[in-house]
C-alpha positions as CSV (number, residue, x, y, z in Angstrom):
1,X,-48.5,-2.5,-7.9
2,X,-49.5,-1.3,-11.4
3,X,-47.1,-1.7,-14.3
4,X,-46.9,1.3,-15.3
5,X,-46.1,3.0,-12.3
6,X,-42.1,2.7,-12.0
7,X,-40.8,0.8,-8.7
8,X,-38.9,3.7,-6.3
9,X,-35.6,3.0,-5.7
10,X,-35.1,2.9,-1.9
11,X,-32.5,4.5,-0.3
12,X,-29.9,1.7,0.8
13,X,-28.5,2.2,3.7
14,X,-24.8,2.1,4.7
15,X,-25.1,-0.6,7.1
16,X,-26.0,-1.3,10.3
17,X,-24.6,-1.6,14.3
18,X,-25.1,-4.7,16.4
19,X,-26.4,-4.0,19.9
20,X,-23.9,-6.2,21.6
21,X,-21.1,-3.1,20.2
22,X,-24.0,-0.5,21.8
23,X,-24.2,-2.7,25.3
24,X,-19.6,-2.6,25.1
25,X,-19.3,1.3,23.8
26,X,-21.3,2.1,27.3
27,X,-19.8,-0.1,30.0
28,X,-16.5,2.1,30.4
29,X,-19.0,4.8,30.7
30,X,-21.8,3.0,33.1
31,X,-17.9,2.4,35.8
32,X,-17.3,6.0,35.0
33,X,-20.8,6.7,37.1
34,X,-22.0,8.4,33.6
35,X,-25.4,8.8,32.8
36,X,-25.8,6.4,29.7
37,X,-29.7,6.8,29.7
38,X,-29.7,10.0,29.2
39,X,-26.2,9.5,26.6
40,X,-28.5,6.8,24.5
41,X,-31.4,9.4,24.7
42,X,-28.6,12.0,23.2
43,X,-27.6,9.7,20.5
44,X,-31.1,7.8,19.6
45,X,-31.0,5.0,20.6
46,X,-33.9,3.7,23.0
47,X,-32.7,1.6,26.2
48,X,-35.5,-0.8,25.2
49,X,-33.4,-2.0,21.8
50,X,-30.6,-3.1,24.5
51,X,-32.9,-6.0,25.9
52,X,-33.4,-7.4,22.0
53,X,-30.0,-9.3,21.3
54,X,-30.7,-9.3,17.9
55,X,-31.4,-5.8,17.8
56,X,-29.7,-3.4,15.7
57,X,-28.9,-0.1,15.2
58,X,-28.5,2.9,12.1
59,X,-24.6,3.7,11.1
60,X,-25.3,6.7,11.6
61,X,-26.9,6.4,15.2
62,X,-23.9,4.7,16.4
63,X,-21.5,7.0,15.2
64,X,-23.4,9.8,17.1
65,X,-23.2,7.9,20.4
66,X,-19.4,7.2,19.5
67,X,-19.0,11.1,19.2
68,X,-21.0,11.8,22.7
69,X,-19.2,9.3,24.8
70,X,-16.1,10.3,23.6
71,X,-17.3,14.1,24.3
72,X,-18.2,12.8,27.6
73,X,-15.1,11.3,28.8
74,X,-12.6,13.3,26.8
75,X,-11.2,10.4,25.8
76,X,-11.4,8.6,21.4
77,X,-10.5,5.4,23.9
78,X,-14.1,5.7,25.8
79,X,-12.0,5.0,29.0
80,X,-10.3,1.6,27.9
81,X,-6.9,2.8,28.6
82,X,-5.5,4.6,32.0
83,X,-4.6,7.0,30.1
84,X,-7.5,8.8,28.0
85,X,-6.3,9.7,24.3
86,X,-7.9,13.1,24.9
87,X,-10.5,15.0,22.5
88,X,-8.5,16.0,18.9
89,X,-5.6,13.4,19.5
90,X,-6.6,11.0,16.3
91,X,-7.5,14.4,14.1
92,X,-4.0,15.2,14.9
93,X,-3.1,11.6,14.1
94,X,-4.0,12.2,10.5
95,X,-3.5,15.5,9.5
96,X,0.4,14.3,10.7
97,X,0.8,11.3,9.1
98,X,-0.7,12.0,5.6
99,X,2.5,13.2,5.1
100,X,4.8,10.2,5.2
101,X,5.8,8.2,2.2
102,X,4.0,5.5,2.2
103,X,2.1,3.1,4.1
104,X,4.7,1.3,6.3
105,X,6.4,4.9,7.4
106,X,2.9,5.8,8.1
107,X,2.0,2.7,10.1
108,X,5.3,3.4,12.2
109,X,4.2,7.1,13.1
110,X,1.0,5.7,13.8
111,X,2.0,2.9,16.3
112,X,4.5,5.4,17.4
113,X,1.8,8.1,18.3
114,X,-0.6,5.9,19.9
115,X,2.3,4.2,22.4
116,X,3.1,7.6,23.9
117,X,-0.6,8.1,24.0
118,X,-2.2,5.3,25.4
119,X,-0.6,2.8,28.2
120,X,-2.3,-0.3,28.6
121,X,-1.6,-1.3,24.4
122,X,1.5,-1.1,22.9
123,X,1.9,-1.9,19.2
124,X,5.1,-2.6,16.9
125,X,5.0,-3.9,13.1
126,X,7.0,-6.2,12.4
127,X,7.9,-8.6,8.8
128,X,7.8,-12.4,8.4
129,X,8.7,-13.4,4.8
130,X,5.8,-12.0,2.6
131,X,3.7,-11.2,5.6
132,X,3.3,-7.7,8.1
133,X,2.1,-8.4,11.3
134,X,0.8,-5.6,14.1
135,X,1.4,-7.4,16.8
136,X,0.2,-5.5,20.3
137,X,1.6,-6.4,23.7
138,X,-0.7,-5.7,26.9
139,X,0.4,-4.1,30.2
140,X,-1.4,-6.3,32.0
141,X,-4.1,-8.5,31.8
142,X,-5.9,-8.8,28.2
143,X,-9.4,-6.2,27.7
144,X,-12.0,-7.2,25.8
145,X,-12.3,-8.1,22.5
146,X,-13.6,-4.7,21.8
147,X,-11.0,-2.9,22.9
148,X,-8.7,-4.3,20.4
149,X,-11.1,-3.4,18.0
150,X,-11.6,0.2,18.8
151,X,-8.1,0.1,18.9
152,X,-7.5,-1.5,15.0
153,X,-10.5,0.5,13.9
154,X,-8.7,3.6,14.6
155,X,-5.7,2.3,12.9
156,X,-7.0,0.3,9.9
157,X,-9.3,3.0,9.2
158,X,-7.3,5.8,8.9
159,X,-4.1,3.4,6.8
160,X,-7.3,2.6,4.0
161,X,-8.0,5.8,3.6
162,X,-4.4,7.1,3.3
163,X,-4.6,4.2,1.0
164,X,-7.3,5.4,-0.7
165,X,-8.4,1.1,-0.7
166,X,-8.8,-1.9,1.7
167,X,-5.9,-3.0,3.2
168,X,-6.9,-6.4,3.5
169,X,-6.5,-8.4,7.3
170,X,-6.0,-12.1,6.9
171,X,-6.1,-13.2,10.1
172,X,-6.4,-12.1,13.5
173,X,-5.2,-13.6,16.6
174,X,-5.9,-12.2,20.5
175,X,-5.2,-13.5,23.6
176,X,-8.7,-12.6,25.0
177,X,-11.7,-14.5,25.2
178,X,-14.0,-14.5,22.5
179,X,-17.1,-12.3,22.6
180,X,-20.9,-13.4,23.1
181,X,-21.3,-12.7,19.1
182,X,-18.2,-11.5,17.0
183,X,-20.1,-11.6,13.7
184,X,-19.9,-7.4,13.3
185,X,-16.4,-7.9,13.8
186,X,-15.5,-10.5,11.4
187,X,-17.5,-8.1,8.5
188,X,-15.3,-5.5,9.8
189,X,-12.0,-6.6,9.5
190,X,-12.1,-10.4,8.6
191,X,-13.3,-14.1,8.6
192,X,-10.5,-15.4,10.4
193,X,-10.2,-14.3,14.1
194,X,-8.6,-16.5,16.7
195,X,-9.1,-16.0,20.4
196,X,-6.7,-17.3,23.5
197,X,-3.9,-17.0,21.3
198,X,-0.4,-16.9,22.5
199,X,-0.2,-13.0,21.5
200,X,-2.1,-10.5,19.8
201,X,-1.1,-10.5,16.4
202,X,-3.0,-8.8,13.1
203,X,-1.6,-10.4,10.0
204,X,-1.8,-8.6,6.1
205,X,0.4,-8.4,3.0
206,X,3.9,-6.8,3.7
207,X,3.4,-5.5,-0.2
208,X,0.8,-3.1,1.1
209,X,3.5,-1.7,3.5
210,X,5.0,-0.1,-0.3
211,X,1.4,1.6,-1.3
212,X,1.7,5.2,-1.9
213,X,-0.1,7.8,0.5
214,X,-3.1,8.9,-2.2
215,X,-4.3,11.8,0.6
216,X,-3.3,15.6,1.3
217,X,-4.7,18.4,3.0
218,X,-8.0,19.2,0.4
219,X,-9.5,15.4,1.5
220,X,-8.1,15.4,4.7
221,X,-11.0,18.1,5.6
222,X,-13.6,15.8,4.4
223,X,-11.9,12.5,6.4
224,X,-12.1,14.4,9.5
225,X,-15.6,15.9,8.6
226,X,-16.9,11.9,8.0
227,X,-15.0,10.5,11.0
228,X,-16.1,8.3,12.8
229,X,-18.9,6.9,10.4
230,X,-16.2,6.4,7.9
231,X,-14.3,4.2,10.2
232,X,-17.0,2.4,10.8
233,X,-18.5,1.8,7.5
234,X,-16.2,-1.5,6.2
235,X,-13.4,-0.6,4.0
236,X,-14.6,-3.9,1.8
237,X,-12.1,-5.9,-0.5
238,X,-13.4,-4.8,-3.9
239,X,-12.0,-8.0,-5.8
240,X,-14.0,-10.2,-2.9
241,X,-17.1,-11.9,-5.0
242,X,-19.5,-10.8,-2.1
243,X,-18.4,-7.1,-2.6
244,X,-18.8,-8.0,-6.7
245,X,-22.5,-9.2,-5.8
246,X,-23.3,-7.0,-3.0
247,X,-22.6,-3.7,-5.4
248,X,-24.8,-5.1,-8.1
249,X,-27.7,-5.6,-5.6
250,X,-27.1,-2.2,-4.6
251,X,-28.4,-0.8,-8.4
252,X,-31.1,-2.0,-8.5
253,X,-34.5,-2.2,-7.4
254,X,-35.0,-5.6,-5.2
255,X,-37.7,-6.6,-7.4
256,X,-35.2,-6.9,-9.9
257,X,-32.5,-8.9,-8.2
258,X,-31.6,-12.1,-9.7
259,X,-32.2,-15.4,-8.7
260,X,-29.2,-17.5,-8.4
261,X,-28.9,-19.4,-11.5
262,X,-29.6,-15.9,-13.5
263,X,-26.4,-14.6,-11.4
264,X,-24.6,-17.3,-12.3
265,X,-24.9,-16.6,-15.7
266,X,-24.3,-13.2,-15.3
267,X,-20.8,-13.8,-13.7
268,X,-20.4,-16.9,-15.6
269,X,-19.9,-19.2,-13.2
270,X,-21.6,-22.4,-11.5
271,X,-24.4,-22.1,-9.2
272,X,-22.2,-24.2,-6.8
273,X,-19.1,-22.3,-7.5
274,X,-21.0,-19.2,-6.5
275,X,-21.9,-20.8,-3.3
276,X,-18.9,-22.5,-2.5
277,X,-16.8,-18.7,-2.7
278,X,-19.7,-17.2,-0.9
279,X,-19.5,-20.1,2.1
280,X,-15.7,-19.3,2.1
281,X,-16.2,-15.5,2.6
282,X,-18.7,-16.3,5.3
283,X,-22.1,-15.4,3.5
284,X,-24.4,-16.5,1.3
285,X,-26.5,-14.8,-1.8
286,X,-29.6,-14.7,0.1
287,X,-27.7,-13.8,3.5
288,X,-26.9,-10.4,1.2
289,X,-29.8,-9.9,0.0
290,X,-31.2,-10.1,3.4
291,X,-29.0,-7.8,5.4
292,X,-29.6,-5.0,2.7
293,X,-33.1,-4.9,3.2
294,X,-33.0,-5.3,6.6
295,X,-30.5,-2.7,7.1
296,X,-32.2,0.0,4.7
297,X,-35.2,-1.2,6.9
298,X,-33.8,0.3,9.7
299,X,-32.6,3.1,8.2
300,X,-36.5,4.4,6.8
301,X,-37.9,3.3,10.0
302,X,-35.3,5.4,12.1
303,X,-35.1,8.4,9.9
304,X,-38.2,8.9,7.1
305,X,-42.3,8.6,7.9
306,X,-42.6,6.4,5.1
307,X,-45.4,3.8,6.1
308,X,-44.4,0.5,6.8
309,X,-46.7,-0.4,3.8
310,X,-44.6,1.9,1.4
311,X,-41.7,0.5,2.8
312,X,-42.4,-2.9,2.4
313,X,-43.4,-2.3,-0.9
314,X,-39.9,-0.5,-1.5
315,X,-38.5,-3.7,-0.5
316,X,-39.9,-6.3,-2.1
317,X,-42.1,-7.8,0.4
318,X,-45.2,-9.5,-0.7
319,X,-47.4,-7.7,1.6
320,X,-46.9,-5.8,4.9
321,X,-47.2,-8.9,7.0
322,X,-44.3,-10.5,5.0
323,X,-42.2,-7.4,6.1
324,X,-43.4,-7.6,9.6
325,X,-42.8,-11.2,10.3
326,X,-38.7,-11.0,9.0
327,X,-38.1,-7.7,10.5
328,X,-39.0,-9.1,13.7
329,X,-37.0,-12.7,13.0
330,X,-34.0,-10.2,12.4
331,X,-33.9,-7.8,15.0
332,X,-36.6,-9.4,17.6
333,X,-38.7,-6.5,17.2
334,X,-41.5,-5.6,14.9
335,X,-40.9,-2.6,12.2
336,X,-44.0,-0.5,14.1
337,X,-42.2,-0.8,17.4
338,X,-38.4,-0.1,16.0
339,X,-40.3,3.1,14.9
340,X,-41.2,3.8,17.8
341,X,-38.3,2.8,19.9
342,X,-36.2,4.7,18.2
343,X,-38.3,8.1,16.5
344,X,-38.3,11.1,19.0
């Protein structure tokens, strides 16, 4: 590319949607008897992505077919529970507890609403020295793994935004067995999750139990509005030094991003240090670099005409072949047939 012709900034995406979450969303819905072609169809997403375990799919794409199932089924729970937490119950969730003091009065309302809601979960909080911990008692025998983590997504969600910042999950323990790939759900809410635990337990800072509630009725429109895609774009821990790196890549052009040792400079620190906090946070500095382009891959192949040569070029590939052979290594796909699995 000419010099003097100035690199376009793509547009980054927000993230991406492992399949495995598409393949769970629909299986409440397949014993329902509902149509889930046609519901995938509805929501664009092509049936064809669900035989690619690698395969991904747009934030935005996911959040549509969260909307539709739950339209389907008038239920926010997508039929986990035997009893459906009908259409409008979590927008009446938040508009009711914005108004508590503070984050533990809202947690309380919150448990409190969902237990005379749903039947198969109940929830309590309860302290241990420094520590808060959700911990959730089943009726009978333990759902799956996403289950739970509709269930905390709902919760932890809508406490970070009344927050108005992460409220950081330390560990996670559940009873149930651990999923085929939990790697979307460890980004989600945290490194550390346990399965066949005694009991269900989500640990955090009892501090963050004392944080003001920073919303009210003029952003409470706009929460509403974004939901779900706001619940399910990560509330990351800002002070985390993949957050620090990840927002810096984010900038700039990725024919600008730094190589290592340059970053190291940069945040003056060690190479090795770098690694070492990244490999503790479960990533590395070329794990980032690679999940941003692949995800804004996704993103201009699901929702621009951009050539895969432009794009390519937008990303920092050395050629079009370059792009073709690690788009398909992530998703096991090529970029022309994502197009046209997933373009109407």
């Amino acid at each position: 590319m000419p010099l003097d012709i100035p690199l376009q900034q793509p547009q980054y995406s927000k993230g991406t949607i492992s399949i495995a979450l598409v393949r769970e969303a629909l299986i409440a819905a397949e014993n329902k008897g509902l149509d889930t072609a046609q519901i995938l169809e509805q929501a664009n997403i092509s049936t064809e992505l669900l035989q690619s375990d690698k395969a991904r799919v747009s934030v935005s794409a996911y959040a549509q077919l969260w909307i539709i199932l739950a339209d389907q089924m008038n239920d926010e729970f997508f039929g986990m529970d035997q009893h459906p937490m009908r259409r409008g119950s979590y927008q009446l969730l938040s508009r009711m507890v914005m108004h508590a003091e503070n984050i533990k009065q809202a947690l309380q309302q919150i448990l409190q609403f969902l237990n005379m809601v749903l039947d198969d979960i109940h929830g309590r909080l309860a302290l241990e020295k420094d520590q808060a911990v959700l911990i959730l008692e089943d009726r009978a025998e333990p759902k799956r793994m996403f289950s739970y983590a509709t269930y905390l997504m709902l919760l932890h969600g809508l406490i970070c935004w009344l927050a108005e910042q992460r409220i950081v999950i330390h560990a996670i323990h559940l009873k149930c067995e651990a999923p085929v790939d939990d790697l979307d759900y460890k980004i989600r809410f945290c490194k550390k999750i346990y399965y066949q635990a005694a009991e269900h337990r989500i640990v955090f800072d009892a501090d963050c139990l004392a944080i003001k509630i920073k919303q009210d009725q003029s952003t409470w429109h706009q929460f509403i509005q974004d939901t779900p895609q706001n619940l399910l774009i990560r509330f990351t821990n800002p002070h985390a030094l993949s957050s620090r790196i990840r927002k810096h890549l984010l900038q700039v052009h990725p024919a600008d991003w730094m190589e290592l040792s340059a970053l190291a400079q940069r945040l003056n620190m060690s190479e090795a240090t770098i690694q070492r906090r990244l490999k503790q946070e479960g990533v590395s500095y070329q794990q980032l670099k690679n999940d941003i382009r692949r995800d804004t891959a996704i993103e201009l192949l699901s929702k621009s005409e951009k050539s895969l040569l432009t794009i390519s070029d937008e990303l920092n590939f050395q050629d079009a072949s370059a792009f073709h052979r690690a788009f398909k290594k992530w998703t096991g796909v090529s970029p022309g047939a994502y197009r046209n699995l997933t373009t109407p």
